[in-house]
C-alpha positions in Angstrom: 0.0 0.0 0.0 1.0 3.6 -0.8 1.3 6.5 1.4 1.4 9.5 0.8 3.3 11.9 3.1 4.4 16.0 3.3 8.1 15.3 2.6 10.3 13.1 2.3 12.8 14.2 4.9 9.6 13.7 7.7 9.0 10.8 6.4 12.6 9.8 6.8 12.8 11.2 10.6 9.3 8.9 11.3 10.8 5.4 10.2 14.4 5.7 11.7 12.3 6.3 15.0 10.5 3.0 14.0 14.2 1.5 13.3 14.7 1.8 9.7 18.2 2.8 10.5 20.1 1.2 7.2 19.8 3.2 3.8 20.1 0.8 1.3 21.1 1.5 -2.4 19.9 -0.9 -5.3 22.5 -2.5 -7.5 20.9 -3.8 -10.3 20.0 -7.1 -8.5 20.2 -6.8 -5.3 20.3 -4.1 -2.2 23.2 -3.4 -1.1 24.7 -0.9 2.7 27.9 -1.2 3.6 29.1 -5.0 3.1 25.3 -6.2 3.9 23.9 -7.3 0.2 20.3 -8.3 0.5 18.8 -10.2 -2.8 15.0 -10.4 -3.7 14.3 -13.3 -1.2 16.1 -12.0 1.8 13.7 -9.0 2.3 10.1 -7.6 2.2 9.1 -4.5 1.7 7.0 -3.0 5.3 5.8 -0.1 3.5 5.8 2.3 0.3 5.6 6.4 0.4 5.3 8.5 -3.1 6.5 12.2 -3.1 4.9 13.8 -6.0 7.0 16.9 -7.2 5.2 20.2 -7.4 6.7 22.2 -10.6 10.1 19.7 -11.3 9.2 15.9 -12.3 12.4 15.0 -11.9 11.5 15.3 -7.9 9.8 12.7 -7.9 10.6 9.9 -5.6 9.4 6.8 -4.1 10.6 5.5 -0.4 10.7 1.9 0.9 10.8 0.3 4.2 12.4 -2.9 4.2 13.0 -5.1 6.4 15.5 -8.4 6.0 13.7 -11.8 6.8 15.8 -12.8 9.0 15.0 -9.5 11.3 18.3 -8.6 12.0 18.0 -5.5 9.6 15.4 -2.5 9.1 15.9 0.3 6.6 14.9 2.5 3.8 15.5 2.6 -0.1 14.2 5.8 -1.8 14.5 6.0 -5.8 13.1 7.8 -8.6 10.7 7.4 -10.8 10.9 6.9 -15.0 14.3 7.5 -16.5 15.5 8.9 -13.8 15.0 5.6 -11.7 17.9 3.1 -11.0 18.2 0.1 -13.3 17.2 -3.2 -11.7 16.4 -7.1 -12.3 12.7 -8.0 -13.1 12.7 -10.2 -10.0 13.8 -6.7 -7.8 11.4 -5.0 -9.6 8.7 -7.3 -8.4 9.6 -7.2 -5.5 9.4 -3.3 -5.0 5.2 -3.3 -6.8 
C-alpha cells in the first residue's frame, strides 16, 4: 500500500524512530549498505511512500521500508521514478510493486 506523506525528509525522521536505520542503495540485483547485500528473497518491503513533485518531475521519488527476513535488519531505499529511476532485475522489480 501507498502512502502519501508531506516530505520526504519527515517521512525519513518517522521510520528511523521505528528502526529503519540502514539506507540501502539498489544495485541492479540486489540491495546493497555497507558489506550487507540483501537479494529479492532476503527481504520484504513493510511499507511504500510516493513524493509527487510540485513544478520539477524529476522530484519525484518513491521510499521503501524494508526489512531483511531474518529481522536482523530495518531500513529505507528511496528512488526515482521513470528515466530517472535506478536500473534493476525484473525479479527486484517485483519485489518493490
Amino acid at each position: 500500500m501507498q502512502h502519501y506523506e508531506t516530505t520526504l525528509v519527515e517521512t525519513l525522521e518517522k521510520l528511523r524512530k521505528e528502526g529503519y536505520t540502514e539506507d540501502f542503495n539498489i544495485r541492479f540485483d540486489s540491495l546493497i549498505c555497507g558489506d550487507v547485500c540483501l537479494l529479492p528473497s532476503q527481504f520484504e518491503v513493510d511499507q511504500t511512500f510516493r513524493f509527487e513533485g510540485n513544478t520539477d518531475p524529476s522530484d519525484e521519488a518513491i521510499l521503501f521500508a524494508i526489512s531483511s527476513l531474518d529481522g536482523k535488519l530495518k531500513g529505507v531505499v528511496v528512488n526515482s521514478y521513470g528515466v530517472y529511476s535506478d536500473d534493476m532485475t525484473d525479479e527486484l522489480m517485483e519485489k518493490f510493486k
